[in-house]
CHARMM internal coordinates of N, CA and C (Angstrom, degrees):
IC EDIT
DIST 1 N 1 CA 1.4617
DIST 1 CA 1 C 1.5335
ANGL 1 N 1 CA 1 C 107.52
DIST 1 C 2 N 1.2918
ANGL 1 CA 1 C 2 N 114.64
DIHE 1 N 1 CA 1 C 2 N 138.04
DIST 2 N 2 CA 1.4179
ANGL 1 C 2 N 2 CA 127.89
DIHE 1 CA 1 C 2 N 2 CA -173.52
DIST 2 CA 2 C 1.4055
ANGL 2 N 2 CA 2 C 106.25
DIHE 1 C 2 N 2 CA 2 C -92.20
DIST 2 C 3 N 1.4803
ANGL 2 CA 2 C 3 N 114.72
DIHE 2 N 2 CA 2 C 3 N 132.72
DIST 3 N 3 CA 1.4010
ANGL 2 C 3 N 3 CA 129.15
DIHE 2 CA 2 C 3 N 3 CA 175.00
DIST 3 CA 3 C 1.5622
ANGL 3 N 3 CA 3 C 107.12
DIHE 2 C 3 N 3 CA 3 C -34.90
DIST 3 C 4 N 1.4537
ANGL 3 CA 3 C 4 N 129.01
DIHE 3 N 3 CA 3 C 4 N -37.34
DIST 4 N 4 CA 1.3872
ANGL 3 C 4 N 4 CA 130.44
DIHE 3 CA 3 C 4 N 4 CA -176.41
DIST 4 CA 4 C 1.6144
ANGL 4 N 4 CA 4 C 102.21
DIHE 3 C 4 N 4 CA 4 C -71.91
DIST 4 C 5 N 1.6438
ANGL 4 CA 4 C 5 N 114.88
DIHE 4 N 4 CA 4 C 5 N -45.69
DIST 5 N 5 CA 1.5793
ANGL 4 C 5 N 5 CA 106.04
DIHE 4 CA 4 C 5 N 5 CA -166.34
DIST 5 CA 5 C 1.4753
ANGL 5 N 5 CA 5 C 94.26
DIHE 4 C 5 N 5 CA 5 C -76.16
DIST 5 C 6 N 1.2365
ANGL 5 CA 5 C 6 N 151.28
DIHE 5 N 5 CA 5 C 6 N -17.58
DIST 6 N 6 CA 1.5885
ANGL 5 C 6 N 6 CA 168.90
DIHE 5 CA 5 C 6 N 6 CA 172.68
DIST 6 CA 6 C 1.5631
ANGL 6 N 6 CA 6 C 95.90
DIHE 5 C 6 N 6 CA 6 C -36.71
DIST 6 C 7 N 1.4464
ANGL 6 CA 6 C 7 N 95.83
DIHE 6 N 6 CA 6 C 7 N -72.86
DIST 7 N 7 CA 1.4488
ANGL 6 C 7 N 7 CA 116.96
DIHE 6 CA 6 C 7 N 7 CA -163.36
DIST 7 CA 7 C 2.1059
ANGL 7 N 7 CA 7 C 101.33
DIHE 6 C 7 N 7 CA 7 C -71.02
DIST 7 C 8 N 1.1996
ANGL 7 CA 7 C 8 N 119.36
DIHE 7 N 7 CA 7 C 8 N -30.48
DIST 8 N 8 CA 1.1189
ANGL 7 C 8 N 8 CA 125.18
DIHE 7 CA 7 C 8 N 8 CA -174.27
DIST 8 CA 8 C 1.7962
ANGL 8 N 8 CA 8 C 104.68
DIHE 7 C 8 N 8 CA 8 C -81.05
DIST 8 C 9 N 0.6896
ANGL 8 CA 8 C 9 N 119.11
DIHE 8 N 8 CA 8 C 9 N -34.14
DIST 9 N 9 CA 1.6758
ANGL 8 C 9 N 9 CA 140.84
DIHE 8 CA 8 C 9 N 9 CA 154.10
DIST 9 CA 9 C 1.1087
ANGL 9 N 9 CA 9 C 112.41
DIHE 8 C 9 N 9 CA 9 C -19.14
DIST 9 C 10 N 1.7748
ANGL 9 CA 9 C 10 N 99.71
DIHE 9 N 9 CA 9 C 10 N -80.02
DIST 10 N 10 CA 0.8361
ANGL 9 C 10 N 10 CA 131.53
DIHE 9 CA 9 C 10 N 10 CA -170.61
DIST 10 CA 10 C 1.7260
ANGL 10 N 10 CA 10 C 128.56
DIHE 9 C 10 N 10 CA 10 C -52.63
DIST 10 C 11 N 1.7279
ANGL 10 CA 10 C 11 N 100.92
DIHE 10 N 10 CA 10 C 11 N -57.46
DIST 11 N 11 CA 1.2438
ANGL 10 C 11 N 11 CA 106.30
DIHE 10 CA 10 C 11 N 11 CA 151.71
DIST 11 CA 11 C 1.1012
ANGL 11 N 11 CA 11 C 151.97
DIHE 10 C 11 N 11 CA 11 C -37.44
DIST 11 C 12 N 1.8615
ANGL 11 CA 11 C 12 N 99.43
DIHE 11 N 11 CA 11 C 12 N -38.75
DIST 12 N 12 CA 1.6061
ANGL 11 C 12 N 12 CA 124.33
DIHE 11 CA 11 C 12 N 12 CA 176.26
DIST 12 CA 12 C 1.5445
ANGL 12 N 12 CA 12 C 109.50
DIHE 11 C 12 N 12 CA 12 C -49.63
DIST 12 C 13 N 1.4515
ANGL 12 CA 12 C 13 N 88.65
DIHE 12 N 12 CA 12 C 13 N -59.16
DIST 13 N 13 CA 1.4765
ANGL 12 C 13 N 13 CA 97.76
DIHE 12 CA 12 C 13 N 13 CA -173.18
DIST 13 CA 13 C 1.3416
ANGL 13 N 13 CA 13 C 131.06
DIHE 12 C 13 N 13 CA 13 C -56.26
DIST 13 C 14 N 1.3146
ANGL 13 CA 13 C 14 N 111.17
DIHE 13 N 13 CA 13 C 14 N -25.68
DIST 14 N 14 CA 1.5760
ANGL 13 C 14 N 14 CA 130.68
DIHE 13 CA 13 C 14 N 14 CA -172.40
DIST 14 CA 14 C 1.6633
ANGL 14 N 14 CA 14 C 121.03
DIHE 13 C 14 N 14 CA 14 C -79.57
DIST 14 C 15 N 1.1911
ANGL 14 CA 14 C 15 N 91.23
DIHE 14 N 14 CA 14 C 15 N -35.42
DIST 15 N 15 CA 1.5792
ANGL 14 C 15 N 15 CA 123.95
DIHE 14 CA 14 C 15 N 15 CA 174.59
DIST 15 CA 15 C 2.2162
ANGL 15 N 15 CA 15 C 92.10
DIHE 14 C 15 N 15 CA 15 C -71.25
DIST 15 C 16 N 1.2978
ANGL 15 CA 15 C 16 N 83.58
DIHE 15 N 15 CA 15 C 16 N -71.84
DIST 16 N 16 CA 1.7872
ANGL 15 C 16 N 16 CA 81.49
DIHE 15 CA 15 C 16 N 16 CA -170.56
DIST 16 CA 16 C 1.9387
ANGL 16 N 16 CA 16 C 109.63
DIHE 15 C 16 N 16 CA 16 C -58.85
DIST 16 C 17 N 0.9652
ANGL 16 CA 16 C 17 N 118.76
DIHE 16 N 16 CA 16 C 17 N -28.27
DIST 17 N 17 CA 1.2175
ANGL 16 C 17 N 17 CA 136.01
DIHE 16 CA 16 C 17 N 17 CA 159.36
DIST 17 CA 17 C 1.8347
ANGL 17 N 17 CA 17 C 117.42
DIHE 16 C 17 N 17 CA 17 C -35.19
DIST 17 C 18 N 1.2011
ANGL 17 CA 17 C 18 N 89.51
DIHE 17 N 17 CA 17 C 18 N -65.77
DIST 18 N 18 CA 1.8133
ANGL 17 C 18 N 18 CA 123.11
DIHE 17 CA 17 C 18 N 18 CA 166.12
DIST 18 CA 18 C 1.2133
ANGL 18 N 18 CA 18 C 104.76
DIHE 17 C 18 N 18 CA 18 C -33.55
DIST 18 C 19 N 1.2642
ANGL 18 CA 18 C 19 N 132.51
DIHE 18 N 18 CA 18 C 19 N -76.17
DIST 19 N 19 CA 1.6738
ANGL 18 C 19 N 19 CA 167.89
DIHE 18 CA 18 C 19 N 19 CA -123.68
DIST 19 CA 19 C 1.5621
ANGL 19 N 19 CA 19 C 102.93
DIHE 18 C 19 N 19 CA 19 C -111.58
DIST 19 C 20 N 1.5933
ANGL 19 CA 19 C 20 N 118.54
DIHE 19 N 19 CA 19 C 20 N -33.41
DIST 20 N 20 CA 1.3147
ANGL 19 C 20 N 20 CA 110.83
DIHE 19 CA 19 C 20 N 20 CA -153.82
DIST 20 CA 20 C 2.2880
ANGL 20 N 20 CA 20 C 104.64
DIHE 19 C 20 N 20 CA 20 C -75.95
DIST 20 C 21 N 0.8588
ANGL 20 CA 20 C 21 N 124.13
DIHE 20 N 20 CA 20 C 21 N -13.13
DIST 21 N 21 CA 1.1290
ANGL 20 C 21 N 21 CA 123.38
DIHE 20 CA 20 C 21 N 21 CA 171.64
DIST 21 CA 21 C 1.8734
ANGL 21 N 21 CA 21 C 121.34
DIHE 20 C 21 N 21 CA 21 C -69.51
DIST 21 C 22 N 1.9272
ANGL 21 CA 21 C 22 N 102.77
DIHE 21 N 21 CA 21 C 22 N -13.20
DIST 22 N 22 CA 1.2452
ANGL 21 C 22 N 22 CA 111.32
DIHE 21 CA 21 C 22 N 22 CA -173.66
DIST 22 CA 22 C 1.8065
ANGL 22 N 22 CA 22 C 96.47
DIHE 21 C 22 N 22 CA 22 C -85.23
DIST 22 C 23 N 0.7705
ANGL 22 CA 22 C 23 N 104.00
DIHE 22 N 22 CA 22 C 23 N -3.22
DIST 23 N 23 CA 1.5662
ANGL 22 C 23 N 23 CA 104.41
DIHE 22 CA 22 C 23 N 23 CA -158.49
DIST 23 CA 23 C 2.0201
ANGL 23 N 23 CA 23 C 102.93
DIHE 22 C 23 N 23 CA 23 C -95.99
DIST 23 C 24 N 0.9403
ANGL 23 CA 23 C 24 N 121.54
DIHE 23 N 23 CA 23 C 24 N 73.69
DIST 24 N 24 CA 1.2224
ANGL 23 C 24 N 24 CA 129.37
DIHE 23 CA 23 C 24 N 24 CA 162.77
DIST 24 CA 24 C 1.9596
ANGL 24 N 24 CA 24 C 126.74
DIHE 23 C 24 N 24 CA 24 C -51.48
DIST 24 C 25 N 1.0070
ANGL 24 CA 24 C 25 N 126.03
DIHE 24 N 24 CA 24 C 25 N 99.54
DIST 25 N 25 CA 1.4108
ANGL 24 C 25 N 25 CA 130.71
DIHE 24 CA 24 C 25 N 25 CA 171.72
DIST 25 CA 25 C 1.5146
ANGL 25 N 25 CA 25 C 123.02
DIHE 24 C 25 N 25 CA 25 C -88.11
DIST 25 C 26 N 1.7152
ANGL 25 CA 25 C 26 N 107.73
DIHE 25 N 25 CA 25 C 26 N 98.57
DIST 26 N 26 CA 1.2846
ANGL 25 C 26 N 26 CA 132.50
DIHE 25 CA 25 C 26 N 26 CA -157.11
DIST 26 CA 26 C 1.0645
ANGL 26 N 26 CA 26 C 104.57
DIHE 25 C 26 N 26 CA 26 C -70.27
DIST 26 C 27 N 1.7664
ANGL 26 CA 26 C 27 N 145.18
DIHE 26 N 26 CA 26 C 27 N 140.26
DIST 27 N 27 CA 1.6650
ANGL 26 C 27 N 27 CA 124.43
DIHE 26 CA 26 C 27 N 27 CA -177.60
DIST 27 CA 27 C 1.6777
ANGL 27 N 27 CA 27 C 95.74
DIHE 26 C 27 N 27 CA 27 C -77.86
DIST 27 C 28 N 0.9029
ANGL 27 CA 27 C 28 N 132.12
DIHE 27 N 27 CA 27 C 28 N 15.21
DIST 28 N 28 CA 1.7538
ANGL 27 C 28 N 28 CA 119.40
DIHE 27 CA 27 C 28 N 28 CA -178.96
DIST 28 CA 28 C 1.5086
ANGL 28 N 28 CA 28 C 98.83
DIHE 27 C 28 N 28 CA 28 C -91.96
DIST 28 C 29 N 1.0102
ANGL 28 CA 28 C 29 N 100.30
DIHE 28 N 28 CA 28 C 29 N -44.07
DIST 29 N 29 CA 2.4325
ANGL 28 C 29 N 29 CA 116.50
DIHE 28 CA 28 C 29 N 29 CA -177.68
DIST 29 CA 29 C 1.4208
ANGL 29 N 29 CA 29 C 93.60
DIHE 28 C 29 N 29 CA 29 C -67.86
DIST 29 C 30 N 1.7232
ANGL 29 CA 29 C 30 N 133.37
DIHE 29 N 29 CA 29 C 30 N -12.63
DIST 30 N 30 CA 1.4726
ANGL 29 C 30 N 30 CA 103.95
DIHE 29 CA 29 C 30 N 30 CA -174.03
DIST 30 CA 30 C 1.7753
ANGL 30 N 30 CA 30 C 128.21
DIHE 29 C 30 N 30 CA 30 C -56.90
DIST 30 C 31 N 1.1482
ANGL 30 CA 30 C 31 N 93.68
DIHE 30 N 30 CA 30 C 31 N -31.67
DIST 31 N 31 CA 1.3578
ANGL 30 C 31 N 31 CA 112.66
DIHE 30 CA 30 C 31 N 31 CA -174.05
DIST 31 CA 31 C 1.7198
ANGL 31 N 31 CA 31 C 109.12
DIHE 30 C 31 N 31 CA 31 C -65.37
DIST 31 C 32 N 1.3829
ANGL 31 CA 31 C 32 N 117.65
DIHE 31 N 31 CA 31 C 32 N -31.39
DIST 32 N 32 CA 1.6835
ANGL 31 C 32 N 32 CA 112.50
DIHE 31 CA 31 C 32 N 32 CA -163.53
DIST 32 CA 32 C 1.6246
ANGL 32 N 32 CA 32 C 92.34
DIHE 31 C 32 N 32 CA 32 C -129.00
DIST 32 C 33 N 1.6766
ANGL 32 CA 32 C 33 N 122.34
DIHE 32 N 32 CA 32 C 33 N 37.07
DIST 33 N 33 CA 1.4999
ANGL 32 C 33 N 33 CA 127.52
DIHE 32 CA 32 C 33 N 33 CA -174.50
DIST 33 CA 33 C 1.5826
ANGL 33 N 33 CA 33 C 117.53
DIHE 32 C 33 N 33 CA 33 C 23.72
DIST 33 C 34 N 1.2102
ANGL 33 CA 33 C 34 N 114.76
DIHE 33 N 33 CA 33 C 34 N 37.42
DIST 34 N 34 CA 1.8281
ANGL 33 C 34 N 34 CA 121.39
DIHE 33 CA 33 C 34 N 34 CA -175.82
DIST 34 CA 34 C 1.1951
ANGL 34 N 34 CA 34 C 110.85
DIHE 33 C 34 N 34 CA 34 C -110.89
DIST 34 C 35 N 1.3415
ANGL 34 CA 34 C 35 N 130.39
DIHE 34 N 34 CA 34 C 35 N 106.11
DIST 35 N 35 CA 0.9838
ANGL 34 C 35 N 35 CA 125.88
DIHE 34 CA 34 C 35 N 35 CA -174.33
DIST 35 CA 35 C 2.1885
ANGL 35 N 35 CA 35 C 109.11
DIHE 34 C 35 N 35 CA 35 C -116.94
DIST 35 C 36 N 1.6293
ANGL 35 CA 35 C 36 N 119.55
DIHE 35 N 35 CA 35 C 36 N -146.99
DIST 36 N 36 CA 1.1106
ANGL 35 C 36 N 36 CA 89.29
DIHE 35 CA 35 C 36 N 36 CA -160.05
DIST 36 CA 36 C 1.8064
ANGL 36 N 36 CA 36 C 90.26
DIHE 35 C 36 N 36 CA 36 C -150.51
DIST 36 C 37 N 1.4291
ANGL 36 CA 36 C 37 N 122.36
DIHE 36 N 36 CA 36 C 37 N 139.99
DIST 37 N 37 CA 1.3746
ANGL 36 C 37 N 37 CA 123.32
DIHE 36 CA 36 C 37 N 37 CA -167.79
DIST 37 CA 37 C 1.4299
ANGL 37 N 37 CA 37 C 100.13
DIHE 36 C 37 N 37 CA 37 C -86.17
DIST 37 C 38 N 1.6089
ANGL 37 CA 37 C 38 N 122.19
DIHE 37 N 37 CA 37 C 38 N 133.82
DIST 38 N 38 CA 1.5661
ANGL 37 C 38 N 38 CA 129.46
DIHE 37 CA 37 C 38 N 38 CA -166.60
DIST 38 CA 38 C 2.0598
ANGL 38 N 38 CA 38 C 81.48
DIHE 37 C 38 N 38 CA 38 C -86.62
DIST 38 C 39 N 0.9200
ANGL 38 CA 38 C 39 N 126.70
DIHE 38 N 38 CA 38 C 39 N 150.23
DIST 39 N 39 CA 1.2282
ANGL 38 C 39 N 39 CA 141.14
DIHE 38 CA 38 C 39 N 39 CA 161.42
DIST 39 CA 39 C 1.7276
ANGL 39 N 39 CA 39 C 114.33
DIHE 38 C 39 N 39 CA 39 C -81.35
DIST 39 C 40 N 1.5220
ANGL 39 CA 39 C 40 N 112.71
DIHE 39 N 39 CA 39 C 40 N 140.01
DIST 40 N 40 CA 1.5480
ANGL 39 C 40 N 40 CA 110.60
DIHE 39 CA 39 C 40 N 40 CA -156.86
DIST 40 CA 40 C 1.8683
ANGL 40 N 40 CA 40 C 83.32
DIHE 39 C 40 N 40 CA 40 C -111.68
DIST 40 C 41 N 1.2714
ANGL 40 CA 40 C 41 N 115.04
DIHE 40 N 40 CA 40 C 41 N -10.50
DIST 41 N 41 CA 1.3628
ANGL 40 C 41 N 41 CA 100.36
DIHE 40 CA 40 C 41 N 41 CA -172.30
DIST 41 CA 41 C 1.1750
ANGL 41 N 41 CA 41 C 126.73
DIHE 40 C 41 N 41 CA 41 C 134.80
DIST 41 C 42 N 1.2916
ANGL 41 CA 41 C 42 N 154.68
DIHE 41 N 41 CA 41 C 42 N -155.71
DIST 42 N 42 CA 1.3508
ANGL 41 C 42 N 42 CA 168.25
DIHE 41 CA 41 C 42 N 42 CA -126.83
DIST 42 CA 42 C 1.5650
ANGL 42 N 42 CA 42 C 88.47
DIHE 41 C 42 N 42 CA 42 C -168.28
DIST 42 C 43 N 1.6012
ANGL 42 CA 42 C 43 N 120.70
DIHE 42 N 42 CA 42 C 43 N -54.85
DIST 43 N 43 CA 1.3637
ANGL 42 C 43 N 43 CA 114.15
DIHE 42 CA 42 C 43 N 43 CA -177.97
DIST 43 CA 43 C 1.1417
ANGL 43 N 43 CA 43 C 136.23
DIHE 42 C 43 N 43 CA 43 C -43.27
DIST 43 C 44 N 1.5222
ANGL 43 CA 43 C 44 N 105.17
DIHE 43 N 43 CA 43 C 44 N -53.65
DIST 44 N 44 CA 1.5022
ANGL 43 C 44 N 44 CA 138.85
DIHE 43 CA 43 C 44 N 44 CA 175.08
DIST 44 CA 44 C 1.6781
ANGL 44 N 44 CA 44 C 105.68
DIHE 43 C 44 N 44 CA 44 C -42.34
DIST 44 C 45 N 1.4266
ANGL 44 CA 44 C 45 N 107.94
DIHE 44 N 44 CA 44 C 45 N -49.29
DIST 45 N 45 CA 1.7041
ANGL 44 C 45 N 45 CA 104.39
DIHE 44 CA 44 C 45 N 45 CA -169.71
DIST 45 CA 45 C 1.5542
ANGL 45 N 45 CA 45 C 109.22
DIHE 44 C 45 N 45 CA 45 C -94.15
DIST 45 C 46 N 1.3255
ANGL 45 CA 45 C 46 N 123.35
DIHE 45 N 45 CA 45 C 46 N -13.76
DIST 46 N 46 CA 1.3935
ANGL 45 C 46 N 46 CA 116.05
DIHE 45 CA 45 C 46 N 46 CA 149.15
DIST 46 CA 46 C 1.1721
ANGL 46 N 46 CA 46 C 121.81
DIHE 45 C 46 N 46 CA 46 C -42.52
DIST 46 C 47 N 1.8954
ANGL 46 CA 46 C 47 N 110.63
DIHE 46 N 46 CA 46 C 47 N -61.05
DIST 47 N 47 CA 1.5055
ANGL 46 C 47 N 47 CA 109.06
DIHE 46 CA 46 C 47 N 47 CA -173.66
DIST 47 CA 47 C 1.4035
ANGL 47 N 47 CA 47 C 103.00
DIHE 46 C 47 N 47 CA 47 C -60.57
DIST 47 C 48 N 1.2942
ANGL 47 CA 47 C 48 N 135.54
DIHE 47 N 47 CA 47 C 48 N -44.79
DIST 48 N 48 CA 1.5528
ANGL 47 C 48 N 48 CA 128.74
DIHE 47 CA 47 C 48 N 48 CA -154.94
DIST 48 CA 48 C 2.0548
ANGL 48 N 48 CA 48 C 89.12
DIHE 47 C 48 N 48 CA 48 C -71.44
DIST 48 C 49 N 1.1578
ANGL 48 CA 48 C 49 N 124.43
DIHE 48 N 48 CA 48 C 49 N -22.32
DIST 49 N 49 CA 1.4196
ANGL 48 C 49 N 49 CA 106.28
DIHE 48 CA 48 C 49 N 49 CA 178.63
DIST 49 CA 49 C 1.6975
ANGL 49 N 49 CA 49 C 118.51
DIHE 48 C 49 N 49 CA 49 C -70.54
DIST 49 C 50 N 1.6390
ANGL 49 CA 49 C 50 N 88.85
DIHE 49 N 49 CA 49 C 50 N -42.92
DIST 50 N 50 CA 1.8876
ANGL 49 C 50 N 50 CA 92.24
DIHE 49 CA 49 C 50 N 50 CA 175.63
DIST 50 CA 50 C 1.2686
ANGL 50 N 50 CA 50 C 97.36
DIHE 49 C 50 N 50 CA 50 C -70.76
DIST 50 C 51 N 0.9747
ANGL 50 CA 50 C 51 N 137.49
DIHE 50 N 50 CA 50 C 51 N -86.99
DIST 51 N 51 CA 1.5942
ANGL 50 C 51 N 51 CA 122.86
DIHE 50 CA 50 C 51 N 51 CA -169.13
DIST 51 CA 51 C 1.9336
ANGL 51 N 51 CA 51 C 120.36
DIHE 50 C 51 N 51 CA 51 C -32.33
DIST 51 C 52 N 0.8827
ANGL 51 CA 51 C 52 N 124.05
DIHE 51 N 51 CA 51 C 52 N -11.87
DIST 52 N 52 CA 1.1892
ANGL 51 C 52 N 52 CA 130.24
DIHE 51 CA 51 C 52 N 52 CA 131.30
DIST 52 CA 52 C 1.0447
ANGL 52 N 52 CA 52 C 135.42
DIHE 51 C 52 N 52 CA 52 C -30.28
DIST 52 C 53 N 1.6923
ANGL 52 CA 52 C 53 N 105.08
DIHE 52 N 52 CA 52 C 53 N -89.73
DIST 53 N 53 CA 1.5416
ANGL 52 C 53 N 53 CA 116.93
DIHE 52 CA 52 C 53 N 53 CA 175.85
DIST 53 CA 53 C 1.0805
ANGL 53 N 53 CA 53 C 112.85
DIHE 52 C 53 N 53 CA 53 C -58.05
DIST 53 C 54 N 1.2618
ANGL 53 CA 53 C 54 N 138.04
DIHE 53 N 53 CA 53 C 54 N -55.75
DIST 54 N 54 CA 1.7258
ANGL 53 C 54 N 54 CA 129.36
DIHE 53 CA 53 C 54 N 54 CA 156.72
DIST 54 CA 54 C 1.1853
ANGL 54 N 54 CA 54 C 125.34
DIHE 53 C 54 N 54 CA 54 C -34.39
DIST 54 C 55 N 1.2174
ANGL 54 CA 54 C 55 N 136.31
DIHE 54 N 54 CA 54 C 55 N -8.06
DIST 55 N 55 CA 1.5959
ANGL 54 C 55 N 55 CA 151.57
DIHE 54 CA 54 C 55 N 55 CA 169.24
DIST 55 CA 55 C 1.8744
ANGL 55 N 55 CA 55 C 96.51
DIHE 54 C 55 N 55 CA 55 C -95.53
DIST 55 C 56 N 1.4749
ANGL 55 CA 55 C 56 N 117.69
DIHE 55 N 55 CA 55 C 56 N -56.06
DIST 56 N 56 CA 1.3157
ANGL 55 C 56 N 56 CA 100.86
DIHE 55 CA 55 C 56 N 56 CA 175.83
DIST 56 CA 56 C 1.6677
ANGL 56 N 56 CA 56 C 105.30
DIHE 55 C 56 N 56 CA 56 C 103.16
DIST 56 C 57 N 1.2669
ANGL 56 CA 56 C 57 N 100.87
DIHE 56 N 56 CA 56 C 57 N 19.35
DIST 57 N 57 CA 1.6949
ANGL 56 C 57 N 57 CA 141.40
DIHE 56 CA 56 C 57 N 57 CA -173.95
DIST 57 CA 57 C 1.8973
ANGL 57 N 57 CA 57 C 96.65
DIHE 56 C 57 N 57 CA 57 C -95.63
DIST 57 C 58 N 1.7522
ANGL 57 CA 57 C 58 N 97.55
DIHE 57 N 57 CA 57 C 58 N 144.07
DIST 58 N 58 CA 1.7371
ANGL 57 C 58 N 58 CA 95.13
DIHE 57 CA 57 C 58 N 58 CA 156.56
DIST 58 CA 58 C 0.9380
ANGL 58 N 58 CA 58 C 89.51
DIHE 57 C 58 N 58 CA 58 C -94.81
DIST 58 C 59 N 1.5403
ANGL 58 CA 58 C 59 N 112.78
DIHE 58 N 58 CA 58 C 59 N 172.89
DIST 59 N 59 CA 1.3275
ANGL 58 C 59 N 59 CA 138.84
DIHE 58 CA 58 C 59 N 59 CA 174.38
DIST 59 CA 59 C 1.8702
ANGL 59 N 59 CA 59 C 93.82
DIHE 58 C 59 N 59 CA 59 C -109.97
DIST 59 C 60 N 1.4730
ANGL 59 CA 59 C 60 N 84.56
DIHE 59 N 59 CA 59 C 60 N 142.59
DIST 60 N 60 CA 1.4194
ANGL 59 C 60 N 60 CA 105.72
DIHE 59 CA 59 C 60 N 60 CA 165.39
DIST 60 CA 60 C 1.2331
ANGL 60 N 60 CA 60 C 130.28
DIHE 59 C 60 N 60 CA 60 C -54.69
DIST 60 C 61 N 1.8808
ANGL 60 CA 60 C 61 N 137.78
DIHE 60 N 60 CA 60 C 61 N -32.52
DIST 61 N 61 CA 0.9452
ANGL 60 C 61 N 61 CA 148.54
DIHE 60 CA 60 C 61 N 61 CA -172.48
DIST 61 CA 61 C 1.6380
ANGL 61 N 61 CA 61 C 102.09
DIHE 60 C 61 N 61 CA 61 C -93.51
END
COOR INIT
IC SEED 1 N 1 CA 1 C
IC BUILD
C-alpha cells in the first residue's frame, strides 16, 4: 500500500467514523442488515456547502 492510498484510508475511515452514530439499526432491518441514516438537519448541509466553497470544490447538489 502506497503512502497516498495510506493517507486515503485513512481519511475514509475518519469521515465514516464521524457519521457512524447517525446510523441507527432498526430491529425490523435485522433480518436483511438495512438499517436507516438519522438526519442531522438543514444545518449540517449548509456547513458541508461552506466548507466546500472554502476548499474551492463544487458541491454535488
Amino acid at each position: 500500500m502506497t503512502n497516498a492510498q495510506r493517507k486515503l484510508l485513512q481519511a475514509v475511515v475518519r469521515d465514516g467514523l464521524k457519521i457512524q452514530s447517525r446510523f441507527s439499526a432498526a430491529p425490523v432491518y435485522r433480518t436483511t442488515g438495512r438499517g436507516s441514516l438519522k438526519s442531522e438537519g438543514v444545518a449540517t448541509l449548509r456547513q458541508i456547502r461552506r466548507n466546500l466553497k472554502k476548499r474551492g470544490e463544487k458541491s454535488m447538489a
